[in-house]
N, C-alpha and C positions, 0 to 999 in steps of 0.2 A: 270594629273598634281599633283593631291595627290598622286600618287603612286610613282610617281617621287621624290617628296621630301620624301616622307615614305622612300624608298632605298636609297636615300641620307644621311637622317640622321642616319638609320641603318649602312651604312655601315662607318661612319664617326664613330660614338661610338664604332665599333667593333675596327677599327683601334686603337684608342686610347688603348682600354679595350688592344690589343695587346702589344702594347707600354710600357704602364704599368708592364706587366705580363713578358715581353721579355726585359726591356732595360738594366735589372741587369744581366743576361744571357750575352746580348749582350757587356757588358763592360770583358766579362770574353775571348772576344777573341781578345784581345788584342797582344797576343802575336800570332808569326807569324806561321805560319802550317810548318814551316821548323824543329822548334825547339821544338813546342807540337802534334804536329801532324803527324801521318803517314799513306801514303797514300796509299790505295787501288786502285781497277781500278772505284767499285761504293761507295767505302764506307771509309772514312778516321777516324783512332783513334785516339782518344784520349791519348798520353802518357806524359800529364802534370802536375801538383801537385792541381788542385783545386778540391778541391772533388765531385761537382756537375758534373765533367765533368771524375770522372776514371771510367774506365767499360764501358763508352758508345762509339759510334760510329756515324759519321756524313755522314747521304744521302742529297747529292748535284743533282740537276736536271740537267741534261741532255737534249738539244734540238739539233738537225739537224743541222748543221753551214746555211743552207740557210733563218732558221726559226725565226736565231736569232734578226735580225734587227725589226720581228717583236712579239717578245714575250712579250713583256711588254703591247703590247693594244691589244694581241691577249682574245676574251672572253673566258671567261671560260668554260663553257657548251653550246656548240649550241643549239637554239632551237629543235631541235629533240631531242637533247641528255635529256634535261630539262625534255620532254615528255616520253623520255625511263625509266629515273628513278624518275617520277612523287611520287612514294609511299614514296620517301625520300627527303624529304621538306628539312633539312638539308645541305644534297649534293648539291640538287638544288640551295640552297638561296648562295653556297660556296662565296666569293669574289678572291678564289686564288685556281689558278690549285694545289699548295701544299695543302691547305685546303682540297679538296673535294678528292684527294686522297688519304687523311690521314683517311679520312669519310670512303670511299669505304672499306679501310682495317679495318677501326673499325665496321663500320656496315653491309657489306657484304661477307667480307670473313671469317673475324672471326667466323662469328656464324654456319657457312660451313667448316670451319677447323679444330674449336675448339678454343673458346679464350686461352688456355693454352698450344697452339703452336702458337698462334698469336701474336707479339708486335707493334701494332700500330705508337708509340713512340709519341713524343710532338717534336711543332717546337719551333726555337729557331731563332733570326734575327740574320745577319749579312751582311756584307759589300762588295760591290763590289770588292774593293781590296781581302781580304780574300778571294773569290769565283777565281779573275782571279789568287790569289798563287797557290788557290788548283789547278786549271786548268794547270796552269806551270809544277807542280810536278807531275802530273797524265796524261798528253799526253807524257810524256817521258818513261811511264812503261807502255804505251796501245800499242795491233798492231798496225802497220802504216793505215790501214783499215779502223780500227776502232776511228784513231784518225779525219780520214780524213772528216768520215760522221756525226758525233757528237763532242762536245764540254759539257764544263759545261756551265750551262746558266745564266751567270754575273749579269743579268738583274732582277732576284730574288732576293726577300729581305729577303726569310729565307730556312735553311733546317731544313731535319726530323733529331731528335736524338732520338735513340734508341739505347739498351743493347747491346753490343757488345756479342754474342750468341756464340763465340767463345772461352767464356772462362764464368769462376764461379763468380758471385759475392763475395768477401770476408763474410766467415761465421765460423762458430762453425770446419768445416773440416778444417786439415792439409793436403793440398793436396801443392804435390812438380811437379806433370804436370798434365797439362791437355791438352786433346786432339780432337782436333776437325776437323770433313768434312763436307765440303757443296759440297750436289750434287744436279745439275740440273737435275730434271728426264725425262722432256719430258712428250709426250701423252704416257699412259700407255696402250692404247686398240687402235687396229683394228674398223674403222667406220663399219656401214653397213646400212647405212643410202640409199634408195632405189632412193633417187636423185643422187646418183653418176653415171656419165655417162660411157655407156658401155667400152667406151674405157683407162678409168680411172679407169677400174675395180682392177687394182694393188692393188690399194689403200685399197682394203679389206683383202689382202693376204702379204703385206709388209707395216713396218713400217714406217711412215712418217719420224721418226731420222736416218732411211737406206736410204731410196731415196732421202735425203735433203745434206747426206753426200759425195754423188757421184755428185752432183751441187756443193757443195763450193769445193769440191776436182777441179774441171772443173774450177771454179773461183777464184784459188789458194786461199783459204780462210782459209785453210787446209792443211798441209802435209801429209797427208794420214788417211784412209778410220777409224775410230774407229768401233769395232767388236760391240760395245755397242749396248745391245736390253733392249731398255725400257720394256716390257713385262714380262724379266728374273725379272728386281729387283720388279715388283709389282704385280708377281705371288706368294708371299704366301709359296713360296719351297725351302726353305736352301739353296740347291744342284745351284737352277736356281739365286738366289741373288745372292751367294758368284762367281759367273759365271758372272752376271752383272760389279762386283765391281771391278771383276777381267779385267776386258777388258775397267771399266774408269780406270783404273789405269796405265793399258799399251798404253795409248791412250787419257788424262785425256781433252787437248782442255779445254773449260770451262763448262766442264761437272762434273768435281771432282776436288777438292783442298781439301788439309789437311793443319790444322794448330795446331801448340805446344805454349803453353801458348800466344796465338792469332796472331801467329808470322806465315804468310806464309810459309810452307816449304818443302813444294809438289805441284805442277800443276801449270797450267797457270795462270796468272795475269790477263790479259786482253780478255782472250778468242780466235779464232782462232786458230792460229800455236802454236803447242805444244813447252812449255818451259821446256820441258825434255831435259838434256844436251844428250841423248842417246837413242832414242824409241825402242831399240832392247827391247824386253818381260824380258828375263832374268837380264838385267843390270837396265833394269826401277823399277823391284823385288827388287834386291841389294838393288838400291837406299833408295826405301822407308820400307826397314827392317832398314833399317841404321838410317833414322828416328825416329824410333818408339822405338829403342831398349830399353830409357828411360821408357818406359810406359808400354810397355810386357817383361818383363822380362826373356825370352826363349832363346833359341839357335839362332843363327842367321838366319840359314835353316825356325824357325818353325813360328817365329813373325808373317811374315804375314799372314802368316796361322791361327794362335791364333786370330789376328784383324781381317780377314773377319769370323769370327765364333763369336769374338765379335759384331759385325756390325749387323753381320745376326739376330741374337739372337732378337738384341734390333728393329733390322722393323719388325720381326713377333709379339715380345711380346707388341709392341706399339702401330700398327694399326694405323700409319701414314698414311702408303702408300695406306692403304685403301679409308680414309676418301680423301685423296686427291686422288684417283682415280672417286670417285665416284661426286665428284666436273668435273673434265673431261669428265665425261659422261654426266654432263648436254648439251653436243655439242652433240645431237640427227636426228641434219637433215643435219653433215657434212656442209662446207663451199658453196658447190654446191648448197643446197638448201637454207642454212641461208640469201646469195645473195639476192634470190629472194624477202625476207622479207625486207632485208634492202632498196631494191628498193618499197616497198611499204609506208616505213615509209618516205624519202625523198620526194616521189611522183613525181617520174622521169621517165618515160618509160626504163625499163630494157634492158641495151646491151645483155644483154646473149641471150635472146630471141629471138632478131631481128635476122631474116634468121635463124632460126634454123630448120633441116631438119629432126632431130630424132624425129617422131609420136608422139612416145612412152614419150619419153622425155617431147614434146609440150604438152601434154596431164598434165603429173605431175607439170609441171613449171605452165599453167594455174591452177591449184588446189594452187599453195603456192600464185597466185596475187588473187586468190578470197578470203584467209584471212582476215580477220576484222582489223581496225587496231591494235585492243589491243593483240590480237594473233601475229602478226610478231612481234609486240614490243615486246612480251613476249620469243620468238624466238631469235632476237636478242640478246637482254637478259642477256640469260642463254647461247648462244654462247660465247658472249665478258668473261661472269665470267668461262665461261670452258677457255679461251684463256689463260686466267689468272691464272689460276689452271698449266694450260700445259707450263707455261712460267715463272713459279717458280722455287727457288733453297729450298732446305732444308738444314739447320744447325742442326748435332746432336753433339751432345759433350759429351766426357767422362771424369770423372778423379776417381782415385781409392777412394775406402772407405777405409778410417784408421779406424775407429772405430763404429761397429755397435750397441752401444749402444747409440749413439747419435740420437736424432730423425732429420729428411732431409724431405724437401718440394721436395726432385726430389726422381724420380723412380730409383731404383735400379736393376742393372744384376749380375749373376754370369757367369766366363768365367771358365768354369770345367776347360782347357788343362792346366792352371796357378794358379789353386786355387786362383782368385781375384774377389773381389767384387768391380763393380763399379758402380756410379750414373752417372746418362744419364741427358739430357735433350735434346728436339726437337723444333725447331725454322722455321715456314715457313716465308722467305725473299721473298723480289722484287715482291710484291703483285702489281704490278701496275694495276692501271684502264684504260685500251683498250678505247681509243677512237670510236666514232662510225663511221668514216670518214676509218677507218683502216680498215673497212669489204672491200673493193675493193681492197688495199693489201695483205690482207688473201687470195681470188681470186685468184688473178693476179698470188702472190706466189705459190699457190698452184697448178696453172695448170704448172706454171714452173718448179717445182720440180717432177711432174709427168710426166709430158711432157719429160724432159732430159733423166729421167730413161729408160721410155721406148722406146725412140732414144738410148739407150745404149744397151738396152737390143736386139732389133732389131739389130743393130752392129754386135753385138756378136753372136746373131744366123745365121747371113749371113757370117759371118769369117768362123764359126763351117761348113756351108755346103759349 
């Protein structure tokens, strides 16, 4: 009963403390998302005159259209969840799925990414109306797909705001463009996690963004197959990046977008079916020299050539890719095994197990339920924040130096082929926190995307003989 009114009255003084903090924010969206606002597929800007609100950017949540009816009394952290992430008192006590997500990104991925690729942002309240505008305006620029299985979620009383990472804060620079890519990089490494079942052995020799591409291709999700190897852009070797960049780019899906002073002006919106007017290799080239010409100043022929040399430069000399590889690798016993944990922490007799006829298999899957609990949770874990690692995009942004006598809070490149110098900055986005109810999804999906492949691959060798 004490404990009952103790989170009573805690969570009643927070609200208020919120209210306070938000209601002056909240009188600033007054005007409609038509007129200051423009809209992305996750993330809407700001292009209105009040100055607490230029440069930044507005993340609105997102739920399941089936979810909706119940997201306003759905809890926040399940009890198990509560127990997975027990060492952060914080997260745990959240009152709001935006709270503890906003936690998640300040207190566990930051310090794993580096707070100075990290922006956490601050929330800010707003209005059912304003939620279903942005909804209006942003199911009209998503695939049909993707408008059909998600929605914004009206039911929220606030989103995140954060830097628009797309462009420079007004400073001491004269800068006439800036230019910016966000790429989704995927898992960067091959498992080899010794729970992977024999017949799933693909899975160590091909990349999951190869065999996941030949399923949406199969679920028309996609109009054709992208050559992209996550492996090229976070091996460390010029030659195998600027080979990555080159194949989102002929191929970009929502895997690469470029933007000119925060202004889309390459690649998909909404992700899936490519929003290239033209996917031939050579005309999708054209295109985005024709973009950039502002920014590299070269021959038409050499632009993009000059930008991926620029690009490359700045993820060997930044060790992005690194630190977010090495986040991915906390996924050490693969989904096949991580299952087994998750069913220990629920405390549910495992499907996978039941009937299973691999010895060999039976033998390792009893080793992952003899775990303690704090071990699976631990497992868990560091599964869900590698999920999250591997289901991130990166924003890098350039804009030229005028002047190098001015001192800059950002890192700077040289691009020898144009004699330029430019300031960079790096920005990891869409940190979200992986539910734990999701590990059966991970599963599910993942024996589907193997599964198809090698019903393909089988296909194909019986065509061939």
């Amino acid at each position: 009963m004490i404990y009952t009114l103790i989170s009573v009255f805690f969570e009643t003084v927070l609200r208020a403390f919120r209210f306070a903090q938000f209601q002056q924010i909240e009188r600033g969206f007054g005007l409609t998302p038509s007129q200051d606002w423009v809209n992305g597929s996750d993330y809407t800007s700001y292009r209105g005159s009040v100055p607490h609100f230029i440069g930044k950017v507005l993340r609105v949540q997102k739920a399941w259209r089936e979810e909706l009816q119940f997201a306003k009394k759905k809890q926040v952290l399940s009890n198990d969840e509560c127990l997975l992430w027990k060492d952060m008192q914080e997260l745990v006590a959240s009152v709001s799925k935006e709270i503890s997500g906003r936690l998640y990104v300040l207190h566990v991925m930051s310090p794993l990414l580096g707070s100075e690729h990290v922006d956490a942002g601050v929330h800010v309240l707003v209005s059912k109306e304003f939620l279903e505008s942005i909804e209006k305006n942003v199911s009209s620029q998503r695939p049909a797909w993707r408008v059909d299985a998600a929605m914004v979620n009206t039911f929220c009383d606030f989103a995140l705001l954060i830097s628009d990472h797309s462009v420079f804060p007004p400073g001491n620079f004269k800068e006439d463009f800036c230019v910016s890519v966000e790429i989704k990089p995927k898992c960067g490494f091959l498992p080899s996690s010794r729970f992977i079942s024999e017949r799933n052995a693909v899975k160590t020799s091909v990349t999951r963004f190869r065999m996941h591409q030949f399923l949406k291709l199969h679920q028309k999700e996609i109009s054709q197959v992208s050559e992209y190897d996550p492996m090229d852009l976070f091996s460390g070797s010029r030659d195998r990046i600027i080979r990555a960049v080159k194949s989102l780019i002929s191929t970009p899906q929502n895997n690469f977008r470029l933007f000119l002073n925060s202004s889309l002006v390459f690649g998909a919106l909404g992700g899936g079916m490519d929003d290239v007017a033209d996917s031939q290799t050579c005309k999708v080239s054209e295109a985005f020299e024709d973009v950039i010409k502002d920014v590299i100043p070269a021959d038409r022929s050499h632009r993009l050539e000059c930008f991926l040399e620029l690009l490359a430069e700045m993820i060997i000399s930044s060790g992005v890719f690194g630190r977010l590889l090495s986040v991915q690798k906390l996924d050490k016993f693969d989904i096949e095994g991580a299952i087994h944990a998750y069913y220990n922490i629920i405390s549910q007799p495992c499907p996978i197990c039941k009937g299973l006829g691999d010895v060999k298999l039976s033998h390792q899957y009893s080793y992952m339920h003899s775990l303690s609990l704090e071990e699976s949770q631990r497992i868990v874990r560091e599964y869900l924040i590698a999920a999250t690692a591997k289901d991130c995009s990166l924003m890098i942004s350039f804009r030229p130096r005028m002047d190098q006598d001015l001192a800059s809070e950002y890192s700077s490149i040289s691009l020898e082929s144009t004699k330029q110098d430019f300031e960079y900055k790096a920005y990891f986005v869409d940190l979200d926190m992986k539910p734990l109810t999701k590990m059966v999804h991970y599963y599910e999906l993942d024996q589907k995307i193997v599964g198809y492949y090698n019903q393909m691959e089988m296909t194909e060798r019986a065509s061939v003989s």
